[in-house]
Short mmCIF file of the C-alpha atoms (twelve columns), coordinates in Angstrom:
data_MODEL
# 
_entry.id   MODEL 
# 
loop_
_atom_site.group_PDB 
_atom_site.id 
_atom_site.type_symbol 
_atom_site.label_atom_id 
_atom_site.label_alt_id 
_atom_site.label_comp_id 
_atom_site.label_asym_id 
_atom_site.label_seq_id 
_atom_site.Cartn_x 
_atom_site.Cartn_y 
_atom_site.Cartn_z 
_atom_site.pdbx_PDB_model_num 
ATOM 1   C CA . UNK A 1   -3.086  37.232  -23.958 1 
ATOM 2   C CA . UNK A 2   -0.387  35.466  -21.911 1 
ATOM 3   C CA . UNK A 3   -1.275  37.962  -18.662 1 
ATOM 4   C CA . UNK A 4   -4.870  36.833  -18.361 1 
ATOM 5   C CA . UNK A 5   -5.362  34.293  -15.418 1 
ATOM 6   C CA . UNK A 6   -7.570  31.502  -16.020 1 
ATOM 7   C CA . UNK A 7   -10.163 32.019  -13.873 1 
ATOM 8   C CA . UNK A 8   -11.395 27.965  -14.167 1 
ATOM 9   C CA . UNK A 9   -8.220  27.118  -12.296 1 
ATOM 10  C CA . UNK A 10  -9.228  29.014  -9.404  1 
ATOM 11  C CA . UNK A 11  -12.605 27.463  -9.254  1 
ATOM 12  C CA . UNK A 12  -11.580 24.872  -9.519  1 
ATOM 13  C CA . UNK A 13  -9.290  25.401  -6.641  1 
ATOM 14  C CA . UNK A 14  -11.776 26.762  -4.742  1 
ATOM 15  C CA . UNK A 15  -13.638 23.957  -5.048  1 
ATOM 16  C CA . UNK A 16  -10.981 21.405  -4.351  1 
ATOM 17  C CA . UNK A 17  -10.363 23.402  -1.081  1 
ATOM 18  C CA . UNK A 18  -14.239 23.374  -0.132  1 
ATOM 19  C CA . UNK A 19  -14.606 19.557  -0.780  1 
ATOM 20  C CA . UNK A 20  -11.494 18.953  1.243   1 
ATOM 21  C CA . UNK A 21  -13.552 21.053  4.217   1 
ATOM 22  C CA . UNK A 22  -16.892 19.014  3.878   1 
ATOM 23  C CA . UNK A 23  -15.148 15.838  3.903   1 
ATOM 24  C CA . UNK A 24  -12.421 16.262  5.962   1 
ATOM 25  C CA . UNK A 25  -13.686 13.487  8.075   1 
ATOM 26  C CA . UNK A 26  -13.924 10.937  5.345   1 
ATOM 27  C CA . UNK A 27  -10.348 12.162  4.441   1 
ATOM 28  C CA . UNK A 28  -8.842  11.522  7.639   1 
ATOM 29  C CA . UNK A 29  -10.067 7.632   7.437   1 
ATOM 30  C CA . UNK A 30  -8.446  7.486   3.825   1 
ATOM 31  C CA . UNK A 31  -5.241  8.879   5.422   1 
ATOM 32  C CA . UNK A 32  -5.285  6.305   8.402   1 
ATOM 33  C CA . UNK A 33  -5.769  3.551   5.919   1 
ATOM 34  C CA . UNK A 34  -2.707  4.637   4.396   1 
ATOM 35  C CA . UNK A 35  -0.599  5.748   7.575   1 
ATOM 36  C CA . UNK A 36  -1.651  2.153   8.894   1 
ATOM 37  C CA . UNK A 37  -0.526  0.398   5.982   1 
ATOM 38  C CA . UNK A 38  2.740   1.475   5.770   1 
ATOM 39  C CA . UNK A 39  3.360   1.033   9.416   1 
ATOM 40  C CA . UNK A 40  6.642   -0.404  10.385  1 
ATOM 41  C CA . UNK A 41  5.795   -1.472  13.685  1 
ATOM 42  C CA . UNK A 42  3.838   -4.081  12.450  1 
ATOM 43  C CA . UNK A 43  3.535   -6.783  9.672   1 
ATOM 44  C CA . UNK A 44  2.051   -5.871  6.541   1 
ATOM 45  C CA . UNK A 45  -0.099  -8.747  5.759   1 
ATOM 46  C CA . UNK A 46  -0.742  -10.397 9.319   1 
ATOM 47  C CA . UNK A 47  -0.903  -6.886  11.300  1 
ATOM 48  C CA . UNK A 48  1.013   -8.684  14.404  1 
ATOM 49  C CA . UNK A 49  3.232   -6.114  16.001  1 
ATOM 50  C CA . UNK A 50  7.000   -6.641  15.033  1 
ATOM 51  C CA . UNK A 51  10.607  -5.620  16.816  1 
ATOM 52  C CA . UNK A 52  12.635  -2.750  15.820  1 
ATOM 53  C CA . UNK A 53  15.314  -5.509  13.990  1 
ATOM 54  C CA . UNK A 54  12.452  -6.983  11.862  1 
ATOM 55  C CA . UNK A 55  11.037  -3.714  10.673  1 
ATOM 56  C CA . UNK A 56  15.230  -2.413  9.656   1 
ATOM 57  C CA . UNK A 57  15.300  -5.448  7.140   1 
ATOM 58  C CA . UNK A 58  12.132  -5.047  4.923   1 
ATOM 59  C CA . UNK A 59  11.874  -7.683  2.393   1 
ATOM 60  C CA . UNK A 60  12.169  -6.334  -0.970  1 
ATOM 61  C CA . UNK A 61  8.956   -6.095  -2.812  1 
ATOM 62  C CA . UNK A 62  9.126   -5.188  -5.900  1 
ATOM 63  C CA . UNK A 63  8.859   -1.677  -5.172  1 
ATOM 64  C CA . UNK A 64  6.775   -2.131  -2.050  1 
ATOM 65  C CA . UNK A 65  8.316   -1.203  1.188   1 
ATOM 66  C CA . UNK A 66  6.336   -3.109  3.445   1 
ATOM 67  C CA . UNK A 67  7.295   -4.670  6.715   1 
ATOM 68  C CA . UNK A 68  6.629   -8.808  7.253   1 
ATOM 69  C CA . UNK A 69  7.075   -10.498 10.213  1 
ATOM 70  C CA . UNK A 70  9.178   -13.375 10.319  1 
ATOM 71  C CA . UNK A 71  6.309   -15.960 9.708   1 
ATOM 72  C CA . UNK A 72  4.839   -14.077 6.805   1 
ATOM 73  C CA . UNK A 73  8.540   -13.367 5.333   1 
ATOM 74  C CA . UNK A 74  8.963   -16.696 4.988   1 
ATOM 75  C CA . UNK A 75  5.499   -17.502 3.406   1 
ATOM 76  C CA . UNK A 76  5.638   -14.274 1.259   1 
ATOM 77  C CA . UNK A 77  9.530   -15.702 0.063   1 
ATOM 78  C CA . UNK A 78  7.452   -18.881 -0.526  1 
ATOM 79  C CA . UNK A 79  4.777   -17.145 -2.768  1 
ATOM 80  C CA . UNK A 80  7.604   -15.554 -5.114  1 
ATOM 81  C CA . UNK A 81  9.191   -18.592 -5.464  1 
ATOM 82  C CA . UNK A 82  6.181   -21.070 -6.642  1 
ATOM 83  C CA . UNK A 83  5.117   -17.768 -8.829  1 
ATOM 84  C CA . UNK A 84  8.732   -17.844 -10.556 1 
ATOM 85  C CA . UNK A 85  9.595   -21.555 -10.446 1 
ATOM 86  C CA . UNK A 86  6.372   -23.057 -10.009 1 
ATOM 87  C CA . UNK A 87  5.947   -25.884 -7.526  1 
ATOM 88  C CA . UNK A 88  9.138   -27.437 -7.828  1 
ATOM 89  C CA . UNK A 89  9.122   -29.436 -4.176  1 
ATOM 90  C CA . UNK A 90  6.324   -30.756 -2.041  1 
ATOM 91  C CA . UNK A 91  4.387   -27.979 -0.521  1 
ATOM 92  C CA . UNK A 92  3.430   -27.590 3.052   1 
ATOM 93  C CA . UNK A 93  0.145   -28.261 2.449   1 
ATOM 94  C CA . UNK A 94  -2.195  -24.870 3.104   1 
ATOM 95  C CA . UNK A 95  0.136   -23.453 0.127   1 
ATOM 96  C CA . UNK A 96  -2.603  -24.752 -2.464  1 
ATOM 97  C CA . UNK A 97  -4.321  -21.991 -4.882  1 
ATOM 98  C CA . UNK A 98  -6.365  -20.215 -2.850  1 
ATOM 99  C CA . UNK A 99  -3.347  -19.607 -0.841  1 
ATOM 100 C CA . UNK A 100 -1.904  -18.436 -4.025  1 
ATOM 101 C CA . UNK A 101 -4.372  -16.088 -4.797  1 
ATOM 102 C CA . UNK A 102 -4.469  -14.631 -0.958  1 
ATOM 103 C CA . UNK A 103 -0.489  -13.320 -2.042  1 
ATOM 104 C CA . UNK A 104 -1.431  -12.282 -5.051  1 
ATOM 105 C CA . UNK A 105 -4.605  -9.979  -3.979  1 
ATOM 106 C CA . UNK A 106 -2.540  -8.997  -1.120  1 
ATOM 107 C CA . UNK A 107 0.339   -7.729  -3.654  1 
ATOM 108 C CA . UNK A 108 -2.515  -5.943  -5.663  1 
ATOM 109 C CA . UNK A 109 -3.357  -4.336  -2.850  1 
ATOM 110 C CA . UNK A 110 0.078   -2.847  -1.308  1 
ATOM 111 C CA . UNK A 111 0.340   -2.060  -5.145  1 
ATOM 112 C CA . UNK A 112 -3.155  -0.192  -5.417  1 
ATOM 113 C CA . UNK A 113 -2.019  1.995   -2.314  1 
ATOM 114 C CA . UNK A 114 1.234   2.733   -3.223  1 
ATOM 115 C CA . UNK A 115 -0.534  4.208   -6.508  1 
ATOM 116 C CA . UNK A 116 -3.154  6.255   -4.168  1 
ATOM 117 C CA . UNK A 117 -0.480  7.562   -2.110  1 
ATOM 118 C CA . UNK A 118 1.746   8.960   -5.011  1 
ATOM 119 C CA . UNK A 119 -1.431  10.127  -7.377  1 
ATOM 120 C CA . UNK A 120 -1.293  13.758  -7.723  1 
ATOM 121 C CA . UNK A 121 -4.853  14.094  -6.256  1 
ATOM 122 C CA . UNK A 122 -3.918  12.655  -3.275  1 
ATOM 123 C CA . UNK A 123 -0.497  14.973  -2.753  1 
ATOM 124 C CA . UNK A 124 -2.588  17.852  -3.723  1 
ATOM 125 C CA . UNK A 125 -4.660  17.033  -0.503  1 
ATOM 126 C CA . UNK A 126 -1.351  16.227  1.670   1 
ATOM 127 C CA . UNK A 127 0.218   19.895  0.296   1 
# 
C-alpha cells in the first residue's frame, strides 16, 4: 500500500495551480504590497525615499528588517523606550497615546507581513 499515490494531493495541486491562473492579477497586488514593504530605498513607516547609508544601518526590530529614515528612527527609538520604561521625561508633546498606538499598529503590521511572507501558502505560490 505504500506505492499508491494519493490522488487528493494532485487535485489538490491542480487546483492550487488553476487558482493561482485565475487570480494571478490579484496575486501580483499581494506581491507588490509585500515587495513595497520591504523596500530599502525608502522608510518603512513614513514611505519618504532614503540614501544608500540610511538603508545599510536598519534599526533592529525585533525581528523586523525594516528601513526608517532618520526622523522616524528617532521616533520609533522613542516608542520602544516609553513602551519599556514608560514615560520617564517630559514628552515632546504629539507623543501622547494615540501616538502610542500609531507604533504599535504599525509594529502589528510589519509583524502580520513578515508572517504572510514566510507562511507556506504564500512560498508555495513564490516556488
Amino acid at each position: 500500500m505504500e506505492k499508491v499515490l494519493s490522488i487528493t494531493a494532485r487535485l489538490e495541486d491542480k487546483r492550487r495551480k488553476q487558482q493561482v491562473e485565475a487570480y494571478r492579477d490579484k496575486f501580483e497586488a499581494v506581491q507588490r504590497v509585500l515587495q513595497c514593504s520591504s523596500c530599502h530605498f525608502k522608510c518603512a513607516m513614513c514611505g519618504c525615499h532614503t540614501k544608500r547609508a540610511e538603508s545599510s544601518s536598519p534599526p533592529s526590530i525585533d525581528s523586523i528588517e525594516s528601513t526608517l529614515c532618520e526622523s522616524c528612527r528617532s521616533e520609533f527609538e522613542a516608542f520602544q523606550e516609553i513602551s519599556t520604561k514608560g514615560r520617564t521625561e517630559p514628552d515632546m508633546f504629539w507623543r501622547n497615546n494615540e501616538w502610542i498606538e500609531l507604533w504599535a499598529r504599525w509594529l502589528d503590521y510589519q509583524h502580520s507581513i513578515n508572517k504572510f511572507r514566510n507562511s507556506f501558502d504564500f512560498k508555495q505560490l513564490t516556488d
